[in-house]
VOPAGU-2260 file (C-alpha; in pm, 1 decimal, decimal comma):
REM VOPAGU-2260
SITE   aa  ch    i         X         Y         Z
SITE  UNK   A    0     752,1   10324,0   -9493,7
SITE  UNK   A    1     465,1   10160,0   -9344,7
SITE  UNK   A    2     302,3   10523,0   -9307,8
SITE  UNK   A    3     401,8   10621,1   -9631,2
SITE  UNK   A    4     151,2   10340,8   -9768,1
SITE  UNK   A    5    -138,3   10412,3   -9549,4
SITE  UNK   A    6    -116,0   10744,7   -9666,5
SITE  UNK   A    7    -117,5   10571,7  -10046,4
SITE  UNK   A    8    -402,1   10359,5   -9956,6
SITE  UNK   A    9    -612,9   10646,8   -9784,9
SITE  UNK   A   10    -542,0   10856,5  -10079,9
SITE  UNK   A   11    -693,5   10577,9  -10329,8
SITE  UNK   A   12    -971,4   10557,4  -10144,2
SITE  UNK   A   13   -1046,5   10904,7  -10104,0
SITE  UNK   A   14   -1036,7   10931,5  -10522,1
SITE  UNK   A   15   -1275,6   10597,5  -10532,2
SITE  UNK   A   16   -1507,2   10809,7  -10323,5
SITE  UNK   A   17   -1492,0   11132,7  -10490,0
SITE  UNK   A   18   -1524,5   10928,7  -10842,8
SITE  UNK   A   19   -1821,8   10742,4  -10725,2
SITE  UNK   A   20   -2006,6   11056,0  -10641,1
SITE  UNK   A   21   -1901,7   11223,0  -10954,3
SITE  UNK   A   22   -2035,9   10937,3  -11158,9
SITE  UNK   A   23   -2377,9   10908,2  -10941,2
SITE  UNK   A   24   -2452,8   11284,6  -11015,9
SITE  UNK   A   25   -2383,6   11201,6  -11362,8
SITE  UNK   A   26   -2699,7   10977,6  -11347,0
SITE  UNK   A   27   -2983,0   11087,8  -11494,4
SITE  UNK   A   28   -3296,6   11131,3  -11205,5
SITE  UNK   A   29   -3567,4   10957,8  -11247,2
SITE  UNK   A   30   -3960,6   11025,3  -11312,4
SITE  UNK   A   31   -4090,3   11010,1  -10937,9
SITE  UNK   A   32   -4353,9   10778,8  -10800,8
SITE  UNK   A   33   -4665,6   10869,6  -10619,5
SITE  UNK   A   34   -4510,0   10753,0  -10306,4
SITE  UNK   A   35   -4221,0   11012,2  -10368,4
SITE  UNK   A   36   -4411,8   11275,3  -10464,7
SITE  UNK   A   37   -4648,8   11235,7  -10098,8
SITE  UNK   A   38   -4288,5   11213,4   -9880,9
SITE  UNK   A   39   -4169,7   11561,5  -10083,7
SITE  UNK   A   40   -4545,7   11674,1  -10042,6
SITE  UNK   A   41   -4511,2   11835,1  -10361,1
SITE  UNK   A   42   -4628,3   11791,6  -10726,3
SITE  UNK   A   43   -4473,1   11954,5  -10957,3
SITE  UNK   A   44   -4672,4   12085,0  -11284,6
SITE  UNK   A   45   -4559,4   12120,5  -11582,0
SITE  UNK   A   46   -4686,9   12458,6  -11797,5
SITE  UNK   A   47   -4632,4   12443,5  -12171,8
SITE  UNK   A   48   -4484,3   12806,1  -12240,4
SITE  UNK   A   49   -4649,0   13116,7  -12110,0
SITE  UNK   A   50   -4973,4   12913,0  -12027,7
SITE  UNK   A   51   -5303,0   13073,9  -12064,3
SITE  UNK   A   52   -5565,8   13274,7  -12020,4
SITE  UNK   A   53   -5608,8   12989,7  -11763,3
SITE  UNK   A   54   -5305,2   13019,2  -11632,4
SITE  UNK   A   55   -5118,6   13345,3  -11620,9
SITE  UNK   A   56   -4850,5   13519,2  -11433,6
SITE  UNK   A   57   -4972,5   13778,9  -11228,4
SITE  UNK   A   58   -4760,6   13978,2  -11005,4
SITE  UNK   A   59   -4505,1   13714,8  -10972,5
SITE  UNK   A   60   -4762,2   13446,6  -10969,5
SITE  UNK   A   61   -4909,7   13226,0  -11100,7
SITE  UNK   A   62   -5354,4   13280,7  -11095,6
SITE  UNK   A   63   -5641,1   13171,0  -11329,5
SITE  UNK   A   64   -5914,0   12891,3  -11313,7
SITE  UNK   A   65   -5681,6   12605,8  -11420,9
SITE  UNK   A   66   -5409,8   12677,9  -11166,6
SITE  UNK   A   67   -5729,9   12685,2  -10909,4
SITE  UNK   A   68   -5818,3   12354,7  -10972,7
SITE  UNK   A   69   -5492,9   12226,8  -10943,7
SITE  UNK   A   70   -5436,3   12358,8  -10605,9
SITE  UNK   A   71   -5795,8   12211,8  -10529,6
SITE  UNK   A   72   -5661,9   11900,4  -10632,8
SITE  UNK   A   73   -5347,1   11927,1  -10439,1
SITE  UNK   A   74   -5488,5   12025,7  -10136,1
SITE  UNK   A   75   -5737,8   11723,6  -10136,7
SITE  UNK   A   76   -5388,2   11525,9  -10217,0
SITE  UNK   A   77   -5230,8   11674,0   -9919,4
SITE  UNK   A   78   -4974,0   11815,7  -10143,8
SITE  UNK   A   79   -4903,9   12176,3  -10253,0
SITE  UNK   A   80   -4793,3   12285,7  -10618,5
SITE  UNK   A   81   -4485,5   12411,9  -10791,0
SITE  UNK   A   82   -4509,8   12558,9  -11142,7
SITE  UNK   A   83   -4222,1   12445,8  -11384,1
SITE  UNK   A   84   -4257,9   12562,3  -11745,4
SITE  UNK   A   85   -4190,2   12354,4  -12026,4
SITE  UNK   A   86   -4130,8   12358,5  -12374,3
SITE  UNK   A   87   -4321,9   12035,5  -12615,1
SITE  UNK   A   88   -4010,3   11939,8  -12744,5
SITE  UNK   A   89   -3899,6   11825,3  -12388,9
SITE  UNK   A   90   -4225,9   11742,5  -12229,8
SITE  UNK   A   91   -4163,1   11365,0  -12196,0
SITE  UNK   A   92   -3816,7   11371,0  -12116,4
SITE  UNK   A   93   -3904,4   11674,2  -11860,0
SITE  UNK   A   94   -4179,4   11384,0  -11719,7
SITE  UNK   A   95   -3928,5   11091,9  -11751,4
SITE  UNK   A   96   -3678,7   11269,8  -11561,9
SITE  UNK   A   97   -3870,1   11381,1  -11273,7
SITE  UNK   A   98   -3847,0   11686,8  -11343,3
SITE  UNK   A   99   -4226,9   11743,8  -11337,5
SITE  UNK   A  100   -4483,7   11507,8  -11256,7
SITE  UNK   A  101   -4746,6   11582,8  -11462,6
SITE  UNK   A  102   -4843,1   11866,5  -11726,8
SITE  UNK   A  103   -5145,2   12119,6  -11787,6
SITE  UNK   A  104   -5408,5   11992,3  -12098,0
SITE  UNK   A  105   -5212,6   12046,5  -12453,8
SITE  UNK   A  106   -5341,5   12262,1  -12716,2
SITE  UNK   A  107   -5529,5   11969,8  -12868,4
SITE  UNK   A  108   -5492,6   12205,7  -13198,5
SITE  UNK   A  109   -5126,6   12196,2  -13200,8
SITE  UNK   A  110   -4975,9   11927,1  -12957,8
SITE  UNK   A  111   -5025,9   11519,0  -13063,3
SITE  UNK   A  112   -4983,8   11365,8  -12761,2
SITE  UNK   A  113   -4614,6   11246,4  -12747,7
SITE  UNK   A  114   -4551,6   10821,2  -12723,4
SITE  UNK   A  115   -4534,2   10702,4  -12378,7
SITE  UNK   A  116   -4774,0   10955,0  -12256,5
SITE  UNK   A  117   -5167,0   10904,6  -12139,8
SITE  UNK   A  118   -5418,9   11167,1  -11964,6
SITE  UNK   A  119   -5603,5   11159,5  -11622,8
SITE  UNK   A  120   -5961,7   11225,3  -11643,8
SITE  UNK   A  121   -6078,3   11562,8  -11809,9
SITE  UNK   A  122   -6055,7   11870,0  -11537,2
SITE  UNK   A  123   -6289,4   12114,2  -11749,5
SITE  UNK   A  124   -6455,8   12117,1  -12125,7
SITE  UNK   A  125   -6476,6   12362,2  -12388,4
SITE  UNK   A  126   -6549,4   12328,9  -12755,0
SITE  UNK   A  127   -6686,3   12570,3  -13069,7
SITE  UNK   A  128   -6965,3   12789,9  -12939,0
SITE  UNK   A  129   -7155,9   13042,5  -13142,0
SITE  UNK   A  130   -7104,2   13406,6  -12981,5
SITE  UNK   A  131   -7334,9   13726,2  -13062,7
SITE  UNK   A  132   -7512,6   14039,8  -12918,4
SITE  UNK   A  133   -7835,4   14048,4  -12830,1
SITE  UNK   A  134   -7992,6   13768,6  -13047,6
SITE  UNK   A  135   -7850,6   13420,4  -12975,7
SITE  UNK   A  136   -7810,4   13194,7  -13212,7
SITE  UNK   A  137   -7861,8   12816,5  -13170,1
SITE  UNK   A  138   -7750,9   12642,6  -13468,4
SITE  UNK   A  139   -7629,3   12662,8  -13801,8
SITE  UNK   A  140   -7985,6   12732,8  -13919,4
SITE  UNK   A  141   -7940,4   13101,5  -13794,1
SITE  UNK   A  142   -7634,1   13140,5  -14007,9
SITE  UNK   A  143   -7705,2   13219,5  -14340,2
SITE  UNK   A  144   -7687,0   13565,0  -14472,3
SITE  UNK   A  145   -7534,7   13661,0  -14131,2
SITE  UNK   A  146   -7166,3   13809,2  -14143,0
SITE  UNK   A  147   -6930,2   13543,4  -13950,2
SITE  UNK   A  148   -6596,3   13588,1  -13767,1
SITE  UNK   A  149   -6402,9   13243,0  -13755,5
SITE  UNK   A  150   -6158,2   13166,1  -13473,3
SITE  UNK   A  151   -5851,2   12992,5  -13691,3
SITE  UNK   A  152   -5845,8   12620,8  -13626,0
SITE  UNK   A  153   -5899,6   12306,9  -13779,5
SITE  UNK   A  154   -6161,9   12215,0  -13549,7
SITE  UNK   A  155   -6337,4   12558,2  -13685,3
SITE  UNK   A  156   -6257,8   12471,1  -14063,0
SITE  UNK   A  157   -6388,4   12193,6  -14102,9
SITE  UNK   A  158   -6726,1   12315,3  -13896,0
SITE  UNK   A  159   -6742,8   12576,8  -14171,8
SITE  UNK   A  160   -6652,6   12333,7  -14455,0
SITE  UNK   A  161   -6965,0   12084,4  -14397,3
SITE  UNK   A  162   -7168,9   12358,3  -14373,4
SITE  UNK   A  163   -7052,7   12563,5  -14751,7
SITE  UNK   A  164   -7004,0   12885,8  -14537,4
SITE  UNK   A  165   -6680,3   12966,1  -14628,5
SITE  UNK   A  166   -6779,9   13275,0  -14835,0
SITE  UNK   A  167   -6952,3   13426,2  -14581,2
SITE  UNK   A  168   -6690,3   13360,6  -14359,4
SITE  UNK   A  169   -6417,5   13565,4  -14196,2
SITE  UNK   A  170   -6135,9   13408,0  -14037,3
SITE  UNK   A  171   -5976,9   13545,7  -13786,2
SITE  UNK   A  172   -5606,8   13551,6  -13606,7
SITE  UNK   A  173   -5702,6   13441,6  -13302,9
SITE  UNK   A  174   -5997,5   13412,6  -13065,9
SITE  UNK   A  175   -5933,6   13783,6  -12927,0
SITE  UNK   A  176   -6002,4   13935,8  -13318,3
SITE  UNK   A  177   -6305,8   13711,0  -13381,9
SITE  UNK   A  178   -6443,3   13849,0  -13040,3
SITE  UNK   A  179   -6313,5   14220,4  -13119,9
SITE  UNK   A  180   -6550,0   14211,8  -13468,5
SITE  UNK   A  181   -6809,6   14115,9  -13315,9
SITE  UNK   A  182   -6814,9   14374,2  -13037,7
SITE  UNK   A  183   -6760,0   14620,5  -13303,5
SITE  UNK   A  184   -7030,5   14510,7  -13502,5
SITE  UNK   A  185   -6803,0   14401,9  -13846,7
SITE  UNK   A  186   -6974,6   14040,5  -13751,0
SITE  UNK   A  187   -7328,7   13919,9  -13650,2
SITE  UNK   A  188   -7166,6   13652,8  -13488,3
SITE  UNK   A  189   -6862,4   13472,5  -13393,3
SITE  UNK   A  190   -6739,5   13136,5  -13388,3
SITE  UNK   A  191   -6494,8   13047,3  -13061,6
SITE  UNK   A  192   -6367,3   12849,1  -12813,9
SITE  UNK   A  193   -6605,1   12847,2  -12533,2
SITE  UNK   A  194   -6369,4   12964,6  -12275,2
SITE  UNK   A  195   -6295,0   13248,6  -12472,9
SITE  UNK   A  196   -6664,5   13341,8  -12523,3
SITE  UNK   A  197   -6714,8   13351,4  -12156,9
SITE  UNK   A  198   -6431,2   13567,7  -12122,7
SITE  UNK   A  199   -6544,6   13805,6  -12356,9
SITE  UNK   A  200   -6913,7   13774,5  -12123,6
SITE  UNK   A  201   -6685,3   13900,5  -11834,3
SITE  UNK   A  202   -6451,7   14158,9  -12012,3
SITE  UNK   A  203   -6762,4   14293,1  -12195,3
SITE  UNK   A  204   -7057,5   14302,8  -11936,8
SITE  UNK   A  205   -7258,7   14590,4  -12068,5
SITE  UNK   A  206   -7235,7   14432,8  -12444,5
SITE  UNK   A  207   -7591,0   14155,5  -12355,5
SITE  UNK   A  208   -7360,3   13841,6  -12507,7
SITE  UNK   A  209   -7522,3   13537,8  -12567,9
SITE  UNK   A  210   -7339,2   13226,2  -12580,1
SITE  UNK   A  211   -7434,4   12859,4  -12751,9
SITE  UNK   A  212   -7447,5   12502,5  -12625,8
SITE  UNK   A  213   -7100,1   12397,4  -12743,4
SITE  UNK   A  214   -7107,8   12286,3  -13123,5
SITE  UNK   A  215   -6849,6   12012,6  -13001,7
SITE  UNK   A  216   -6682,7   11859,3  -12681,6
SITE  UNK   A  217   -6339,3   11947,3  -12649,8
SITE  UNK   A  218   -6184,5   11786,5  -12322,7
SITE  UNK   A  219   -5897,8   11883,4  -12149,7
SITE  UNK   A  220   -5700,5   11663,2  -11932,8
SITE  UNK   A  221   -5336,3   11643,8  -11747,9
SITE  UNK   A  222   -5074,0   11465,3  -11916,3
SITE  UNK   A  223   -4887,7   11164,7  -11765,9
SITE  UNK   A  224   -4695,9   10895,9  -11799,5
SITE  UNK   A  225   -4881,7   10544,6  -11885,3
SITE  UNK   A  226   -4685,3   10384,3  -11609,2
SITE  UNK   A  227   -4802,8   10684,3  -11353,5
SITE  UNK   A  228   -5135,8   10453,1  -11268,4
SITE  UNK   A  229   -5109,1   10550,5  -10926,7
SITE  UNK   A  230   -5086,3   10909,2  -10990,3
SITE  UNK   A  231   -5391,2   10894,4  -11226,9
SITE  UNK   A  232   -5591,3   10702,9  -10961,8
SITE  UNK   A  233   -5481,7   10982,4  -10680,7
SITE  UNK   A  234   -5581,0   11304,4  -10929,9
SITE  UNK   A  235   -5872,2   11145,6  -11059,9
SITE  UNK   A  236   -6053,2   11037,4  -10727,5
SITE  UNK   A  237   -5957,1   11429,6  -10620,5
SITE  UNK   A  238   -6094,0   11540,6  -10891,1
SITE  UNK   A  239   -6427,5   11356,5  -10855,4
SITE  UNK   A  240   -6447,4   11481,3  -10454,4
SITE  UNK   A  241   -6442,4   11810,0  -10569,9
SITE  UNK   A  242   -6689,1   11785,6  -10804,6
SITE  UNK   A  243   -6900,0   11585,1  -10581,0
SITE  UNK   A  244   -6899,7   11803,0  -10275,7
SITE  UNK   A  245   -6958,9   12140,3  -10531,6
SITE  UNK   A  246   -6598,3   12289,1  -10434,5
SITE  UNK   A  247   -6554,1   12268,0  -10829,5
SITE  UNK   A  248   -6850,7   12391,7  -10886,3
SITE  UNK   A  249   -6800,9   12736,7  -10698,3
SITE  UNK   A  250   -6438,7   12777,1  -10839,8
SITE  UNK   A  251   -6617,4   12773,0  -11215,5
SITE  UNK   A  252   -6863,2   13042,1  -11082,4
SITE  UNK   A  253   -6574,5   13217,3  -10949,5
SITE  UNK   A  254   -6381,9   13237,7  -11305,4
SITE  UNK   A  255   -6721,4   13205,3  -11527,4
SITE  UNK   A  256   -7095,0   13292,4  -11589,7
SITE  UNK   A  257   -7094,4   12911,2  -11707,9
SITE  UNK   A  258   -7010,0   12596,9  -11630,7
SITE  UNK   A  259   -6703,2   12452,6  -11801,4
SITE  UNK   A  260   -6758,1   12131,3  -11583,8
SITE  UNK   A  261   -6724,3   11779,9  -11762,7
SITE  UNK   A  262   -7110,1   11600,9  -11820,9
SITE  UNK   A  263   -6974,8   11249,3  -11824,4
SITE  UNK   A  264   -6689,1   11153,2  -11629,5
């Protein structure tokens, strides 16, 4: 009898057990600290979709100037990088949950920053730039009469708009098109993103581009938490060493024929 009921009793408290891990690993994980992510040695970055020409898969990996930087970043962190995509409709629970610690720069076009969530400080710059062969054109002086291939946008738009140029205007799918047009000589010039128009400089060497001063700043910066002040602190004073001892520098040459480097920090 008496072993009969130690048997009972070891039995209950084997079930206790097993419930009380069944109900932990129901718990939802948490976002991780600074602290955590230092003892994994890991930060894990968050990729909205496909990514970029920034940030492409290439042969099973991941390459481009913005995954560069991040590893620069790392490194100085003493951390390496894992890639986790990401969707916008999950982004903050994928940073509440630890899942990722911190995201790529949104499509300021098409992502509002979601509540709850701040940015680090910028890691490169773009903006509208005026693109063309041979003759380079500095402002919206040298417009008129000139045939014009418009990246779509609302930043580009409204540049248009305040100008009245909208009949002389073509717009265009994408960046790619506006480019295309102008390389096939159906534009005298094209309005893009920067980082496209020194993309088409390298895809196109023989073709004597010229590209503007940006027309605006566009910044782009990794998304965080607002409690993550620690992290911000970390990625931001990493950032600054690399652009202080010119290791930023030479991975912009590496990608660019310009700098896409922040002026004011």
């Amino acid at each position: 009898m008496v072993r009969n009921e130690a048997g009972k009793t070891m039995w209950r408290q084997s079930v206790s057990v097993a419930v009380l891990i069944s109900l932990l690993a129901l718990q939802p994980a948490s976002a991780r600290s600074l602290a955590d992510i230092t003892k994994e040695g890991v930060m894990r970055i968050g990729v909205i979709g496909e990514g970029s020409s920034l940030n492409s898969v290439k042969d099973g990996k991941r390459a481009g100037f913005e995954v560069d930087v991040f590893d620069q970043i790392a490194k100085s962190m003493r951390l390496k990088t894992v890639w986790v995509p990401v969707q916008n409709d999950n982004l903050k629970a994928s940073l509440d949950k630890g899942t990722i610690d911190l995201t790529v720069a949104l499509d300021n076009e098409k992502s509002a920053l979601p509540s709850g969530l701040t940015t680090t400080n910028p890691y490169y710059c773009s903006g509208g730039v005026f693109l063309s062969k041979s003759r380079e054109f500095k402002s919206s002086n040298d417009l008129p009469g000139k045939k014009v291939a418009l990246q779509s946008g609302n930043q580009y738009f409204s540049y248009v708009k305040r100008l009245a140029l909208e009949n002389s205007v073509s717009v265009k799918q994408d960046a790619a098109s506006a480019v295309l047009s102008l390389i096939y000589n159906t534009s005298d010039v094209a309005i893009v993103d920067k980082i496209e128009a020194l993309n088409a400089v390298n895809t196109y060497p023989k073709a004597n581009l010229k590209v503007s001063y940006p027309l605006w700043n566009t910044k782009h910066s990794a998304v965080i938490r607002n409690q993550d002040i620690s992290l911000a602190q970390a990625f931001n004073s990493a950032l600054k060493k690399s652009l202080d001892n010119g290791a930023y520098l030479k991975l912009s040459q590496k990608h660019f024929p310009d700098s896409v480097q922040c002026r004011v920090y």
